[in-house]
C-alpha positions in Angstrom: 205.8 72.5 -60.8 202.1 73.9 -62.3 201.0 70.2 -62.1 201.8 69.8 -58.3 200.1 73.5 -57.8 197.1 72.8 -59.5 196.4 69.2 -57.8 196.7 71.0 -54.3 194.2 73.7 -55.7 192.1 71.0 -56.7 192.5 68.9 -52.9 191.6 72.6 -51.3 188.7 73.2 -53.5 187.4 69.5 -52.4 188.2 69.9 -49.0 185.8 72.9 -49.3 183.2 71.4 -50.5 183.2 68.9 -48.0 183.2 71.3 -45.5 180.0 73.2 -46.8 178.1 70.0 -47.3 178.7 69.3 -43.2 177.6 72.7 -42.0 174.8 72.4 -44.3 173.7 68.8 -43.1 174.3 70.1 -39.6 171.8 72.8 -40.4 169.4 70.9 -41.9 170.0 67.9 -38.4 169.6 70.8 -35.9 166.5 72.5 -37.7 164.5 69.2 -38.4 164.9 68.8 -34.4 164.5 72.0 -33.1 161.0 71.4 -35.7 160.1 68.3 -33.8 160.9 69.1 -30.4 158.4 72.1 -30.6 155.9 69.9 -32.0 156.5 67.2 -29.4 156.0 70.3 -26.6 152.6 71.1 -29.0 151.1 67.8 -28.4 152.0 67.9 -24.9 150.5 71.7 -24.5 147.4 70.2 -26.5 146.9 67.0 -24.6 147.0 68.5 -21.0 144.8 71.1 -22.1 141.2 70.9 -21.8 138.8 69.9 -25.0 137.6 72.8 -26.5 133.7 72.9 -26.8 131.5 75.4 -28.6 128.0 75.8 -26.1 124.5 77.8 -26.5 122.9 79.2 -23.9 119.2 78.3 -22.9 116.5 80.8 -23.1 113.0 79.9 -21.6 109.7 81.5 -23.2 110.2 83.8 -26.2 108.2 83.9 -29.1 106.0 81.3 -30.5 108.3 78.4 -32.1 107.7 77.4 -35.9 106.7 74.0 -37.1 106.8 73.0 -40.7 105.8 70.0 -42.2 105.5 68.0 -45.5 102.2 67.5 -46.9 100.1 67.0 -49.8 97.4 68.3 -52.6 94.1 66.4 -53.2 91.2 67.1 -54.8 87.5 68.0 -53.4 86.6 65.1 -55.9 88.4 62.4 -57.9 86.0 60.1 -60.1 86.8 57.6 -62.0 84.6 57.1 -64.8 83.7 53.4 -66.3 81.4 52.0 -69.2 78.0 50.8 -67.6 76.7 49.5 -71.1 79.0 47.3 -73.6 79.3 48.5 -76.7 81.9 50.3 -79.0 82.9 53.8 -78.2 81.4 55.9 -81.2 82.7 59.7 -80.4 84.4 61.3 -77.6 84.3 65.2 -77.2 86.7 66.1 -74.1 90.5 65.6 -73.2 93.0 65.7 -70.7 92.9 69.0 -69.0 89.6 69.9 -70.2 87.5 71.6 -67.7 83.5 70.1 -67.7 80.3 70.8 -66.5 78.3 68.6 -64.8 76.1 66.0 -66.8 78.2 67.7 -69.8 78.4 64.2 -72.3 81.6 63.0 -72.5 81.6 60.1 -75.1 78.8 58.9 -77.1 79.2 54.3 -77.1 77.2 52.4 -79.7 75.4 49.5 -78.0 74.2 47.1 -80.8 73.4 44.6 -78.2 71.2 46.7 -76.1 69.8 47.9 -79.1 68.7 44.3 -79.7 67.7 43.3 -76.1 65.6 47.0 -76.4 63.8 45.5 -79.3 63.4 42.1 -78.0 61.7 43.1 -74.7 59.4 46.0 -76.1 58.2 43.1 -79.0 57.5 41.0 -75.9 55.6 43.7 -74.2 53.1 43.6 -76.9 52.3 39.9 -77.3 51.6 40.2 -73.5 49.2 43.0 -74.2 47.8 40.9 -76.8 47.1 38.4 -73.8 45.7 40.4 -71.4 42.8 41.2 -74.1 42.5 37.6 -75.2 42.6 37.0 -71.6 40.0 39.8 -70.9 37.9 38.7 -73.1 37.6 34.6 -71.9 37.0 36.1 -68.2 33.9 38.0 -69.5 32.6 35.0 -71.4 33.0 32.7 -68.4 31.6 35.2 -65.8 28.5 35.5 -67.8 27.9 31.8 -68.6 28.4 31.3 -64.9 26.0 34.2 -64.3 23.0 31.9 -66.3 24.0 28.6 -64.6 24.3 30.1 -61.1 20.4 32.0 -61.9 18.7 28.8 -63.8 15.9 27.0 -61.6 16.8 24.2 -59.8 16.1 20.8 -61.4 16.7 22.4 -64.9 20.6 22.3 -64.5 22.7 20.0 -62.1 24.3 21.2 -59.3 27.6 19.6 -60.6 27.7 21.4 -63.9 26.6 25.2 -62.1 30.4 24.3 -59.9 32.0 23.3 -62.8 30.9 26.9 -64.5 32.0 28.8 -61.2 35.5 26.8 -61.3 35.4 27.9 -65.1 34.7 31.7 -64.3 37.6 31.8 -61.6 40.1 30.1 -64.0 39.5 32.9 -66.5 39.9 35.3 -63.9 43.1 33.8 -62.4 44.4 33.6 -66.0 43.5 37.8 -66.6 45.8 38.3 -63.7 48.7 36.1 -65.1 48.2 37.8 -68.1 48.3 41.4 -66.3 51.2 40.6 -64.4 53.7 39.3 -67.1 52.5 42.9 -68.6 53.8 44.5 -65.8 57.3 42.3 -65.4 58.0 43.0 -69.5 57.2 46.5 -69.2 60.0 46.4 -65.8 62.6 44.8 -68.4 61.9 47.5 -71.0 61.9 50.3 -68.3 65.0 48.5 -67.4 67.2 48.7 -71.0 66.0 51.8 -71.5 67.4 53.1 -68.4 70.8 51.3 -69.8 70.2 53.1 -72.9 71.0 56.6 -70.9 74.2 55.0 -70.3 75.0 55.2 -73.9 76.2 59.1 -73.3 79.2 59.3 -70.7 78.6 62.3 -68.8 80.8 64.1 -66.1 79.0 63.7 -62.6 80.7 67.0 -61.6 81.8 70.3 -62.7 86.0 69.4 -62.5 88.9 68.9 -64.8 89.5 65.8 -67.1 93.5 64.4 -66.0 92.9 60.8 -67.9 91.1 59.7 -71.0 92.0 56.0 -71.8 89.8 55.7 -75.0 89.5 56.9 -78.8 87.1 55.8 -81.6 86.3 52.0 -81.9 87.4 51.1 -78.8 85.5 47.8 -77.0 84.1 48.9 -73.9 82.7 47.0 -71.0 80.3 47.6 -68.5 81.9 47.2 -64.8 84.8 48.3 -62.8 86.7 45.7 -62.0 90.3 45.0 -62.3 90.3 43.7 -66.3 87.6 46.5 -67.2 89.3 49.6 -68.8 88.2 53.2 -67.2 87.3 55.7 -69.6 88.1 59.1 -67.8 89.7 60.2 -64.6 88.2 63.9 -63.3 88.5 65.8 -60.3 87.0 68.6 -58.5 89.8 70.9 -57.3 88.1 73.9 -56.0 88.3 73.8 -53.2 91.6 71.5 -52.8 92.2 69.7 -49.9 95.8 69.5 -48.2 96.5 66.5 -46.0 99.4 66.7 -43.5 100.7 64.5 -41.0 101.5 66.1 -37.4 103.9 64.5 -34.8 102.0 63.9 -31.8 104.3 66.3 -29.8 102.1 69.2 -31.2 99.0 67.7 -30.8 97.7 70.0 -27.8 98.1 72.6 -30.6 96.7 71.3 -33.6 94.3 68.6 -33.4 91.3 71.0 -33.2 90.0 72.9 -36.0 90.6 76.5 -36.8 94.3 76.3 -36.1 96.3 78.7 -39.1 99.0 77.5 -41.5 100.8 79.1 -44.3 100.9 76.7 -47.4 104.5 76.9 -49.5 104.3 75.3 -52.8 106.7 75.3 -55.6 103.9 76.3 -58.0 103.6 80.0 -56.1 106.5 81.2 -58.4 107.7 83.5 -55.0 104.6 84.4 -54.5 103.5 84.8 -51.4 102.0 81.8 -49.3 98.7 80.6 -49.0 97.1 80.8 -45.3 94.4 77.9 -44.5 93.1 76.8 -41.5 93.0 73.0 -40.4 89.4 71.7 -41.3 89.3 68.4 -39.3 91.6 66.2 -37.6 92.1 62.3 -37.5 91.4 62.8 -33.6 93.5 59.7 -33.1 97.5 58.9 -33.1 99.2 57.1 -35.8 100.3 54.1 -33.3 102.8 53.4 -35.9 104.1 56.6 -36.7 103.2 58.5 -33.7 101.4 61.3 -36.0 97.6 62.0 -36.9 96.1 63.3 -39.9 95.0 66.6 -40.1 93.4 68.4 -43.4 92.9 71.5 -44.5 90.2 73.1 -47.3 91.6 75.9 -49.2 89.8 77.8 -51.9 91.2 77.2 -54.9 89.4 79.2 -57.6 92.3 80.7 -59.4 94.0 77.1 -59.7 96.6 78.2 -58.0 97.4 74.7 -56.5 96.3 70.9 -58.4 96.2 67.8 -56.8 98.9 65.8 -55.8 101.1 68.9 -55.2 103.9 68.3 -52.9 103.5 71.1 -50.3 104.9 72.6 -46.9 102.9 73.4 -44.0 104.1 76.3 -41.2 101.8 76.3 -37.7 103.2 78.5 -35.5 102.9 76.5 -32.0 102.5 78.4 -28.9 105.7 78.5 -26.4 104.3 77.0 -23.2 107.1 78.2 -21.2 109.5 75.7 -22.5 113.0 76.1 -23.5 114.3 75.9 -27.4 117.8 74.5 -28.0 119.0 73.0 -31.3 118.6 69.3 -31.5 122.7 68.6 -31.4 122.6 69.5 -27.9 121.0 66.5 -27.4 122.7 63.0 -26.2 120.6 59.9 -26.2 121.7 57.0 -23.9 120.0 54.1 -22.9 117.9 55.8 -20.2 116.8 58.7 -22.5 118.2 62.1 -23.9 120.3 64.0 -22.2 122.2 67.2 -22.6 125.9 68.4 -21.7 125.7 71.4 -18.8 129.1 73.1 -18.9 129.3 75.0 -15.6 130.3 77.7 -14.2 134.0 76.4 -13.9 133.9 74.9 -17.1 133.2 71.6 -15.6 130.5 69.3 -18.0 127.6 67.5 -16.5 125.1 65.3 -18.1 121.1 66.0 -17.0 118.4 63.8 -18.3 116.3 65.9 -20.5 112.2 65.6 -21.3 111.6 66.6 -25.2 108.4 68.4 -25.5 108.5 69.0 -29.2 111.3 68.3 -31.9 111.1 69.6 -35.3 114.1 68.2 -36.8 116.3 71.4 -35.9 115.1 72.7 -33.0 113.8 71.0 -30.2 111.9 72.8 -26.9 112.7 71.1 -24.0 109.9 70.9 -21.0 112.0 69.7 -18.3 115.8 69.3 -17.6 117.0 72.8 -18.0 116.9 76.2 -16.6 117.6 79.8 -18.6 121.1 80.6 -18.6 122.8 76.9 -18.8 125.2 76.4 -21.0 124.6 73.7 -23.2 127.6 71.8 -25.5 126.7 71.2 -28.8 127.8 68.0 -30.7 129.7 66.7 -27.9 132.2 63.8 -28.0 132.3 60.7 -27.2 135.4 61.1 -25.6 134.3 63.8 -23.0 133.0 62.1 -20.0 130.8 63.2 -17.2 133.4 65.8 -14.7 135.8 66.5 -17.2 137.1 70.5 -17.8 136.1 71.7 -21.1 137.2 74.8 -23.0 134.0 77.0 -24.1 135.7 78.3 -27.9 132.3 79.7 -29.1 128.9 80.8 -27.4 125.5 80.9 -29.7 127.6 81.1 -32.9 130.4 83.7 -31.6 133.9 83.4 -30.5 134.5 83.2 -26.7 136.2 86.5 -25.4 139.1 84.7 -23.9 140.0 83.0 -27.1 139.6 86.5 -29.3 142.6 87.8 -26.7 144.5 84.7 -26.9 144.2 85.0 -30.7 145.4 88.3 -30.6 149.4 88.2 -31.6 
């Protein structure tokens, strides 16, 4: 009898178990369906309801819209420096980062060669001298035997030998010139190596700042400049500096004329505050490849607070001229040219062809194709077509006030 009790205990216990793992799988059926039928109504809800989309709205005039732009440090002056003499460099007295006068020497070269030609040419001077007196002297004589032949009687000297002493005196004369003038062209060729011999002390041909020095003690120079030919120093003149920018032709009516301001932002500043300039010249032409021109300005640079090739940013502040300034992901470009979304009044977008009258990369103003107050979309989809509803979600930045309420539990 206890064994058939306990095997029906045992059947009931089972027979519960069985019956909790059903309700339980029943629960678990019912809730996983009840969890997809509400996300099946979701999608639907979400699919027939219009795209949301956040806008700006357009605002004509205002204040005068900001244009900054990448540009660049050069210097006033930028030399570089070669040998005009060969020889072998014998001292050098400055280094990078040095700051020179002008004519201050810079390296002394040993010219063994010249030295030698110098010699040569001043040792050939004087034998010409010599010549000239020899050569003085022969003209006299023959001027003054021509001078008895040409006053003797006639009969007492033939007529043949009082030529032949007038062709005589002439010679010598001719000869005296020679004689003066190879004077004159050896004293040109000593004038001449001792003008080299000046080029024996390298000396700055500015008041600047050595950046390069390529030689030391011993070094072979060679006069020239050409490709094989080693410089000797690199030095610029960077007060003032120059700052080279180029401006997109879309803000040329503003800038390409002199006088216009800029602040100058530079890395170099610390925090400081920026530098104003004023543009000093202008290309006065367009970039036909890059659409920009060239425009540079000359800022006083005493303190050093800038050095050349600085990587710099220049702000203009560009007048407004009535047009209208809208972020540049309001913009759609198409084959016939940029458009923009309009969301309506009833929320219904339309696409209007657009004019850009300046873009700075962020911001672009906008001379035709808009009026104040549209509503513009911003980063619109592809999948939103001209005449379809939208859903306005945000307006310059901030929630819409129908979807704060809707939010609201």
């Amino acid at each position: 009898m206890p064994s058939s009790d306990t095997g029906g205990a045992l059947q009931r216990a089972a027979g519960a178990v069985a019956v909790i793992l059903l309700l339980a799988f029943l629960a678990m059926h019912l809730t996983k369906l009840h969890s997809a039928r509400s996300l099946a109504r979701a999608t639907q809800t979400a699919v027939a309801a219009a795209p949301a989309v956040d806008v700006v709205v357009v605002h004509s005039g205002g204040a005068a819209a900001s244009l900054s732009l990448p540009g660049e440090t050069a210097a006033w002056y930028e030399s570089t420096i070669y040998a005009r003499v060969d020889g072998y460099v014998s001292k050098w007295y400055v280094d990078i980062g040095d700051h020179v006068k002008s004519g201050q020497v810079l390296a002394l070269i040993d010219t063994p060669d010249l030295d030698a030609q110098l010699a040569a040419a001043k040792a050939k001077l004087q034998v010409a001298q010599a010549q000239v007196n020899v050569k003085q002297a022969d003209a006299v004589f023959a001027h003054s035997t021509y001078e008895r032949w040409r006053d003797s009687p006639k009969g007492v000297v033939s007529e043949q030998e009082r030529e032949d002493k007038k062709a005589g005196d002439a010679a010598a004369e001719a000869q005296l010139a020679a004689a003066r003038a190879q004077v004159e062209l050896d004293q040109a060729d000593v004038d001449r190596l001792r003008a080299f011999e000046q080029f024996k002390r390298v000396t700055a041909p500015y008041a600047g700042t050595i950046i390069e020095r390529r030689i030391d003690i011993g070094n072979l120079v060679t006069a020239g400049s050409s490709a094989s030919t080693t410089l000797l120093y690199r030095m610029v003149q960077d007060d003032p500096i120059r700052v080279f920018v180029d401006v997109p032709q879309t803000a040329a009516a503003d800038l390409m004329r002199s006088g216009a301001r800029a602040q100058i932002f530079a890395d170099t500043l610390a925090g400081g505050p920026p530098i104003s300039g004023t543009i000093s010249r202008t290309a006065d032409a367009i970039d036909p490849k890059a659409r920009t021109f060239r425009a540079e300005l000359d800022i006083p640079n005493a303190d050093g607070r800038l050095v050349s090739g600085l990587y710099v940013r220049v702000a203009f502040q560009l007048e407004n001229n009535g047009m209208s300034r809208v972020p540049a992901a309001t913009l759609v470009f198409s084959p016939t040219g940029p458009t923009v979304a309009v969301v309506s009044a009833d929320n219904t977008v339309r696409f209007r062809a657009v004019t850009i009258g300046r873009d700075d990369g962020e911001q672009v103003e906008l001379s035709t194709g808009v009026s104040d107050g549209d509503r513009l979309v911003l980063n619109i989809s592809n999948q939103i077509a001209e005449g379809d509803k939208v859903q306005v979600v945000a307006q310059d930045g901030a929630p819409a006030p129908s979807v704060a309420m809707r939010a609201q539990p």
